[in-house]
C-alpha positions in Angstrom: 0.0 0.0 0.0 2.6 2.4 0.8 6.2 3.3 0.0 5.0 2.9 -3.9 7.3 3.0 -6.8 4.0 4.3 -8.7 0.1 4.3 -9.0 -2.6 3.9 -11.6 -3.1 6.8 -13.8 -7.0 7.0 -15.2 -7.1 6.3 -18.7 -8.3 10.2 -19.5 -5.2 11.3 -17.6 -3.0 9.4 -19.4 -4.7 11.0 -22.8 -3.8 14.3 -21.2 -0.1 13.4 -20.7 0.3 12.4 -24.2 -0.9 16.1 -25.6 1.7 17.6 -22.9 4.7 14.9 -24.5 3.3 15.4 -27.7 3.8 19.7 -27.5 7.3 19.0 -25.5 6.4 19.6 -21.7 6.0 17.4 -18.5 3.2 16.6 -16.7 2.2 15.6 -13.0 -0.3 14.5 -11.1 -0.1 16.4 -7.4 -1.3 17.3 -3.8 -4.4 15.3 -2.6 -5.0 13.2 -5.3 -1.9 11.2 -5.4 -2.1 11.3 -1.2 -5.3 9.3 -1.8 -4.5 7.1 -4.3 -1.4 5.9 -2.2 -4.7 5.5 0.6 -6.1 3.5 -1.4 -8.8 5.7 -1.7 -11.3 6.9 -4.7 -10.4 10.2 -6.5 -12.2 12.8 -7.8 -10.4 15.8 -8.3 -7.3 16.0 -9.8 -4.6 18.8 -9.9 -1.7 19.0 -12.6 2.0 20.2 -12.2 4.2 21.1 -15.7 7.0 22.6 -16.9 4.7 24.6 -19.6 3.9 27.9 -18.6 -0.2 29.3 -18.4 0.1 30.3 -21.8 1.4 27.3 -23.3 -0.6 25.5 -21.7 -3.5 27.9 -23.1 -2.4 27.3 -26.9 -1.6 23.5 -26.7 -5.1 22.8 -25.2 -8.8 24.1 -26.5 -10.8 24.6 -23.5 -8.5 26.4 -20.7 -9.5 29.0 -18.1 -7.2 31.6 -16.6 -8.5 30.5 -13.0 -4.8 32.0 -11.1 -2.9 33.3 -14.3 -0.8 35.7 -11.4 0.1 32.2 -10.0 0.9 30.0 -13.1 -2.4 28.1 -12.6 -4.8 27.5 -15.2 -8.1 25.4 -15.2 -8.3 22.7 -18.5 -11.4 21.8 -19.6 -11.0 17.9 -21.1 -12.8 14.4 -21.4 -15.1 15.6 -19.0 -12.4 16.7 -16.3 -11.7 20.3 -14.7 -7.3 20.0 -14.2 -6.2 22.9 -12.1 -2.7 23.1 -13.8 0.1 25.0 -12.5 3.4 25.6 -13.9 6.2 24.6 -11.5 7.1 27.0 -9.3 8.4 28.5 -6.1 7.5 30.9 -3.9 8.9 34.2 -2.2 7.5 36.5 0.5 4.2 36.6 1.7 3.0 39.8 3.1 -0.9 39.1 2.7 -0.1 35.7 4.9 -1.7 34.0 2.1 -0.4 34.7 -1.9 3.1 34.9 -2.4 4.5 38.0 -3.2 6.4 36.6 -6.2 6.3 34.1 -8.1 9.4 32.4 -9.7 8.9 29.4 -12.1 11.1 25.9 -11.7 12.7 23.6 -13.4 11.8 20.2 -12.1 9.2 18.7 -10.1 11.2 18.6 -7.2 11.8 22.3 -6.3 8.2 22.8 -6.9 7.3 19.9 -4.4 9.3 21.8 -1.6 7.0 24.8 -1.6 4.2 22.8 -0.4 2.3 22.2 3.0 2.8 19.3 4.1 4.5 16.1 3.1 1.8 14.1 2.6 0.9 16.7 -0.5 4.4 17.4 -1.3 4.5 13.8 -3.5 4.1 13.5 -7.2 2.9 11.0 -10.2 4.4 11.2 -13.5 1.4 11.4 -15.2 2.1 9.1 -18.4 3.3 6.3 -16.3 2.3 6.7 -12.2 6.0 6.8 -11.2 6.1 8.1 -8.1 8.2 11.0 -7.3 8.5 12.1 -3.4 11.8 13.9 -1.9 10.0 14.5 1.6 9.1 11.2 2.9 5.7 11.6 2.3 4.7 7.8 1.7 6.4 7.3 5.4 4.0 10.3 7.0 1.3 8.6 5.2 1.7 5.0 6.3 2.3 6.6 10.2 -0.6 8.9 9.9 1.3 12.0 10.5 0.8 15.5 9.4 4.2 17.0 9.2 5.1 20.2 7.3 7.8 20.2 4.1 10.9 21.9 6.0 10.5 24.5 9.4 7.0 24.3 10.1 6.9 27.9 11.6 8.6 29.2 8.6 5.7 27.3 6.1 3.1 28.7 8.5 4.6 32.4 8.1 4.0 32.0 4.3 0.5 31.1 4.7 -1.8 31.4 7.3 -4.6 28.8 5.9 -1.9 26.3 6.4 -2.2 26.1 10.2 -6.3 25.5 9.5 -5.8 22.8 6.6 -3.4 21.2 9.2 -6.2 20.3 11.6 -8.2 19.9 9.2 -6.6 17.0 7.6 -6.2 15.5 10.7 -9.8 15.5 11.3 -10.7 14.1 7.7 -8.0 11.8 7.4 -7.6 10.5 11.1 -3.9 11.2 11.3 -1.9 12.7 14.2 -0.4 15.9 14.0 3.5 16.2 14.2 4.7 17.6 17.6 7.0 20.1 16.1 3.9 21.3 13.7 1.7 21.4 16.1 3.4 23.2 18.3 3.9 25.9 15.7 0.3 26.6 15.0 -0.3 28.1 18.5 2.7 30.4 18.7 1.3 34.0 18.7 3.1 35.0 15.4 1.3 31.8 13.7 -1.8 33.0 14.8 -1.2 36.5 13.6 -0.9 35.1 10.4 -4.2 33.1 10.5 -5.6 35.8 12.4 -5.0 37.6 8.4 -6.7 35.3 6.2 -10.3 36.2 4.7 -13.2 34.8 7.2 -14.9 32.9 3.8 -11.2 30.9 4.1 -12.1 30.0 7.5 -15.5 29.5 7.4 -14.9 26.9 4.6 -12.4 25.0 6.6 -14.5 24.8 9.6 -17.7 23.7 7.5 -15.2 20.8 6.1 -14.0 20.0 10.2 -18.0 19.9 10.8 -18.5 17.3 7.9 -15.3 14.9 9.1 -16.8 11.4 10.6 -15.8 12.5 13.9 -16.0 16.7 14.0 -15.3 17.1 17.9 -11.4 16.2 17.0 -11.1 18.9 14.9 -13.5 21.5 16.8 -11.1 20.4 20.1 -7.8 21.1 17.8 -8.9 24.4 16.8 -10.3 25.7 20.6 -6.7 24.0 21.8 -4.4 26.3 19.2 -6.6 29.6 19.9 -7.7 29.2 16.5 -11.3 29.3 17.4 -11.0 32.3 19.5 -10.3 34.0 16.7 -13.1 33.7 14.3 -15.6 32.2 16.7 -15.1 34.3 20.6 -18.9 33.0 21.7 -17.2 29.5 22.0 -14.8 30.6 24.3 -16.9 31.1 27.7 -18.7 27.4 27.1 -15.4 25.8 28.2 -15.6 25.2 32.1 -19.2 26.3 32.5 -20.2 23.2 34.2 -23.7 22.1 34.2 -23.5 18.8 35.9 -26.2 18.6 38.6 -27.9 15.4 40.9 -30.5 15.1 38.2 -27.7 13.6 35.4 -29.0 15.5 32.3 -25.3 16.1 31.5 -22.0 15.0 32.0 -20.0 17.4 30.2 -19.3 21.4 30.4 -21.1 23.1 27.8 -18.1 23.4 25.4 -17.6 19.4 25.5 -20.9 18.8 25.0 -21.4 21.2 21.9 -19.0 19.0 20.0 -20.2 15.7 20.9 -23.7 16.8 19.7 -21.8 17.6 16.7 -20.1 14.1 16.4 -24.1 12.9 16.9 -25.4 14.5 13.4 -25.4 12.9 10.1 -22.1 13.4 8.5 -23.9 14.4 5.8 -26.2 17.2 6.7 -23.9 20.4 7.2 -27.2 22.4 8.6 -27.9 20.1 11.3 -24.2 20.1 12.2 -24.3 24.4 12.5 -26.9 23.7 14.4 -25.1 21.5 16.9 -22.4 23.6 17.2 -24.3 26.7 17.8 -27.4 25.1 20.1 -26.4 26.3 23.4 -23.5 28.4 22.8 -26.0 30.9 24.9 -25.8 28.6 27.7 -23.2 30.9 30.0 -25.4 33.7 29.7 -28.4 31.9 30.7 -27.1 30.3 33.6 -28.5 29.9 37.0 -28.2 28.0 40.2 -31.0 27.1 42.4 -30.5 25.6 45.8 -33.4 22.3 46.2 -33.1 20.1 49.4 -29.5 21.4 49.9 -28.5 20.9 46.8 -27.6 22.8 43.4 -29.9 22.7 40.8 -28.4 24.2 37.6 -31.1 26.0 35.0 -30.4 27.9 31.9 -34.2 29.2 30.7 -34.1 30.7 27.7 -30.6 29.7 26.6 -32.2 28.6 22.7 -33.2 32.3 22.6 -30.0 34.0 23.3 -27.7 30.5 21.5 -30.1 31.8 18.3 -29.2 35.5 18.3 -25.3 34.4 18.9 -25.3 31.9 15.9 -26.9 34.8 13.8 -24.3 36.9 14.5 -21.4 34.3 14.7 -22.6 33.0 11.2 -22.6 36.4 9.8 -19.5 37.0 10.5 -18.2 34.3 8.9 -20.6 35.3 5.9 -22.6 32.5 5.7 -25.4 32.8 3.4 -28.8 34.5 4.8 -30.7 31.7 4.4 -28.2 29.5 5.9 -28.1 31.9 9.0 -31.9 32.1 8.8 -32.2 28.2 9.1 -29.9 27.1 11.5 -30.9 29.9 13.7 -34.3 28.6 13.4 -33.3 25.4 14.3 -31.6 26.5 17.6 -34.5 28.3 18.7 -36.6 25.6 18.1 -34.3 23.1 19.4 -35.9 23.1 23.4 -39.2 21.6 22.5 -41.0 19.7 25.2 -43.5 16.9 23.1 -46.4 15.6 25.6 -49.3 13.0 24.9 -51.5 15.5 26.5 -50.7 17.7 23.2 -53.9 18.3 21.9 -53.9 18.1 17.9 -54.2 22.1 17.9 -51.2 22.2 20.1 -49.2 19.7 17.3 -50.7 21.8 14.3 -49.4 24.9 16.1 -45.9 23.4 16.6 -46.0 22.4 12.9 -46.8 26.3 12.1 -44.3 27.3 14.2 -41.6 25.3 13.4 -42.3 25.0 9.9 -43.0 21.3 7.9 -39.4 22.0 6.0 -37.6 22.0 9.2 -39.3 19.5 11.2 -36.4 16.2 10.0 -33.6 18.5 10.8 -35.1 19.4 14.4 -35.8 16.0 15.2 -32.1 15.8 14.1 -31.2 17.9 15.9 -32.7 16.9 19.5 -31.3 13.4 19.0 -27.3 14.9 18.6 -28.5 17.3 21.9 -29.2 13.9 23.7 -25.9 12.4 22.0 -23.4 15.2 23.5 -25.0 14.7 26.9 -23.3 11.0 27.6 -21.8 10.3 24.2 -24.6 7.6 23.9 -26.6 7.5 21.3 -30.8 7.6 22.4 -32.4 4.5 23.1 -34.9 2.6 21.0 -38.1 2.3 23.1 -37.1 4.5 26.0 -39.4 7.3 27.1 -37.6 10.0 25.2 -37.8 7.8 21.6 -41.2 6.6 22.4 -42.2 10.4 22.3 -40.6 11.3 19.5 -42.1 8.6 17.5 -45.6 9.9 18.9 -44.8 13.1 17.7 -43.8 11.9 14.1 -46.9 10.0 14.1 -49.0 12.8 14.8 -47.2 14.7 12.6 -48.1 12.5 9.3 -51.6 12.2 10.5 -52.1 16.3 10.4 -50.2 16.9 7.3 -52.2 13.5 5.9 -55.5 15.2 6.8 -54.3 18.6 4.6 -54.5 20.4 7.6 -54.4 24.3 7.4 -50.3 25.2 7.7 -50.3 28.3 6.6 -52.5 31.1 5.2 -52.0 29.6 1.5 -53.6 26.7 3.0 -57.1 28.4 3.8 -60.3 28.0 1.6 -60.4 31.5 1.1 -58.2 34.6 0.0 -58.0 38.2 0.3 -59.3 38.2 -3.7 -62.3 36.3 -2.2 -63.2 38.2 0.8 -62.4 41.8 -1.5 -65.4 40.2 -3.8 -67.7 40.5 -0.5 -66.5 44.3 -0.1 -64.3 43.6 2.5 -61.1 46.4 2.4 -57.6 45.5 1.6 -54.8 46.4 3.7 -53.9 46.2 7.3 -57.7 45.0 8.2 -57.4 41.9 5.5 -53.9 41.0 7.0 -55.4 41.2 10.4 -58.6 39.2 9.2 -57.0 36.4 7.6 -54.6 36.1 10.9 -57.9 35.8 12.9 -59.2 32.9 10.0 -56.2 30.8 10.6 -56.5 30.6 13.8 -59.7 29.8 13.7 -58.7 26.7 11.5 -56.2 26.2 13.3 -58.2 24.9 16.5 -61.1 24.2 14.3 -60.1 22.1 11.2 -63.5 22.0 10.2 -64.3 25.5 9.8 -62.0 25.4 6.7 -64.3 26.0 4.5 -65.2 28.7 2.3 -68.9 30.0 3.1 -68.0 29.3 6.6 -64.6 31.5 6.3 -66.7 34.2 5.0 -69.0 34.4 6.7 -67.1 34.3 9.8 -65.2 37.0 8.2 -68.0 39.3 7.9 -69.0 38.8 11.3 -65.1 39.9 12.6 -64.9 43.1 10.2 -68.7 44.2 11.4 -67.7 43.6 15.2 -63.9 44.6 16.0 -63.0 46.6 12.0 -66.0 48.6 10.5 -65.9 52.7 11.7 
């Protein structure tokens, strides 16, 4: 598996390598792809390393886009493929803690190796024929799972100040450990001045990628751990110690600790549900209060999903998230402290369906089951009280939405067209009527109908609207 003399080049790869031969120039496979391959693991992307500069590369090939031209890289368009290319190169000076300064093209595949992160990435594939190429040791890191920089890893950090973020990263997706040295790096002050420096859309996308690893709480941890976090995301920062552990067993964790096992109990694969997690009760600290029942403390924090909502709004703006993203994980936390009885009547579930919304009702239910994961690290019981209820809830749920309940205004027999036609005004007083018809319906399922809506909305304009 490892220590490879080469690896299997895809047949449209190899295609490409013979139009680079053909026009005189050398071609590589590089960075992750390669790193995978020697995992044993399937590819998807795939980047390109040549002697041929952007515009050669732009006359020997049809489709090409100028996707870096400053930094040699090009994007080719091919058999179906996108190829970030980039001509070999090396790098000086980086005053932005991100681009370099200048930009000085090689000769070989090996100088351009040694200006890259880590030695993992820092191995190459001759692309005609999968011979390995890898002056760093990089098979070695990967076959001890080790994250280790190419060269001084303060002095890679100081160039680039993603590098720190992609370190722990990788060590989330991947599973591997990060070198002591390395490690050790990312937390000095003048490394985190440097990541301090890159663009909040660079972080943000890291993070998401931490959040979607199989285990995200490694990562999150890394990140608090280095002062990373701090940085980008200070609400984070007073969750760690604030204990919540009383005589009743809810929890077992401080509220940091269990914010990122909740995260580790969400689908890998829904990124909403994980924000969600992670931002749930980041209002806890605020919130909290003790109480003092039969000599003992009693820890509450009412109203925590209120306050965690307004600090994921403005954590997630920060990091420029989309507005609807912000809007629906934001929603979720609010929503998240939910209390399901059998004594609900159907109004009651209709009204939580209103409130919550039908299109967020699989990602809440999500949601409560990671909030009940982070408290132990135990997943919830099949057929205990807690998943008993839930499954009511469902149940009743599909029955409602079955029966085409009224979920919304739209849903209502009549409109304001309809109840214009009977001379009632538009404007404030037709908002303010319909309101009044919903919840009608609402508790009254029956009512929904149209004669009935009119005429009860006659009766409301005549007795609370008309001068």
């Amino acid at each position: 598996m490892f220590s490879s003399k080469s690896v299997k080049i895809p047949e449209k790869l190899i295609k490409v390598s013979k139009i680079f031969s053909d026009n005189g120039f050398k071609s590589y496979l590089v960075g992750g792809a390669v790193r995978d391959m020697l995992m044993g693991k399937t590819c998807h992307d795939y980047d390109i390393a040549t002697n041929a500069t952007p515009e050669q590369v732009m006359k020997i090939f049809r489709n090409v886009v100028p996707t870096g031209i400053a930094h040699g890289t090009v994007t080719i368009h091919i058999f179906g493929l996108e190829l970030e290319t980039t001509t070999f190169r090396t790098e000086t000076d980086y005053s932005d803690g991100r681009h370099p300064d200048k930009v000085k093209y090689a000769e070989t595949i090996e100088e351009d190796l040694s200006r890259r992160d880590f030695t993992m990435n820092a191995i190459a594939a001759e692309l005609s024929t999968g011979k390995i190429t890898d002056p760093f040791d990089g098979q070695k890191d990967i076959q001890r799972k080790i994250i280790r920089t190419v060269g001084d890893p303060f002095e890679r950090f100081s160039e680039d100040g993603l590098r720190p973020v992609r370190a722990i990263r990788f060590s989330g997706q991947l599973g591997f450990e990060i070198e002591e040295k390395t490690f050790d790096a990312i937390s000095q002050e003048k490394i985190l001045k440097k990541v301090e420096g890159i663009s909040t859309e660079r972080f943000r996308d890291e993070f998401c990628k931490i959040l979607k690893t199989e285990k995200p709480s490694v990562g999150l941890k890394l990140l608090e751990q280095t002062g990373m976090l701090k940085i980008f995301i200070p609400q984070f920062s007073v969750c760690r110690n604030c204990l919540q552990q009383d005589e009743r067993g809810f929890h077992e964790f401080d509220v940091a600790d269990h914010i990122l096992y909740a995260c580790d109990g969400c689908p890998k694969e829904n990124l909403t549900v994980r924000l969600a997690a992670f931002y749930h009760d980041i209002g806890k600290p605020e919130s909290k209060t003790i109480e003092i029942v039969n000599g003992k403390e009693r820890i509450h924090f009412h109203g925590h999903e209120q306050i965690s909502a307004e600090k994921a709004k403005a954590s997630m703006a920060s990091l420029k998230f989309s507005n609807d993203e912000i809007r629906k994980v934001s929603h979720l936390v609010k929503e998240h402290m939910f209390h399901y009885e059998s004594s609900w009547t159907d109004s009651a579930v209709r009204r939580f369906i209103i409130r919550v919304g039908a299109e967020n009702l699989d990602n809440l239910f999500l949601l409560r089951l990671a909030d009940i994961y982070g408290m132990h690290r135990v997943p919830l019981q099949q057929n205990s009280p807690s998943w008993n209820l839930l499954v009511e809830l469902k149940k009743r749920i599909e029955k409602l939405m079955a029966e085409n309940s009224a979920l919304s205004l739209k849903d209502l027999k009549v409109n304001g067209k309809d109840l214009m036609s009977e001379g009632l005004p538009s404007g404030k007083i037709m908002g303010k009527i319909l309101n009044e018809l919903f919840e009608t319906v609402t508790d009254s399922p029956e009512m929904n109908d149209k004669e009935k809506l009119i005429g009860l909305a006659k009766k409301l304009f005549s007795e609370k609207y008309s001068v």
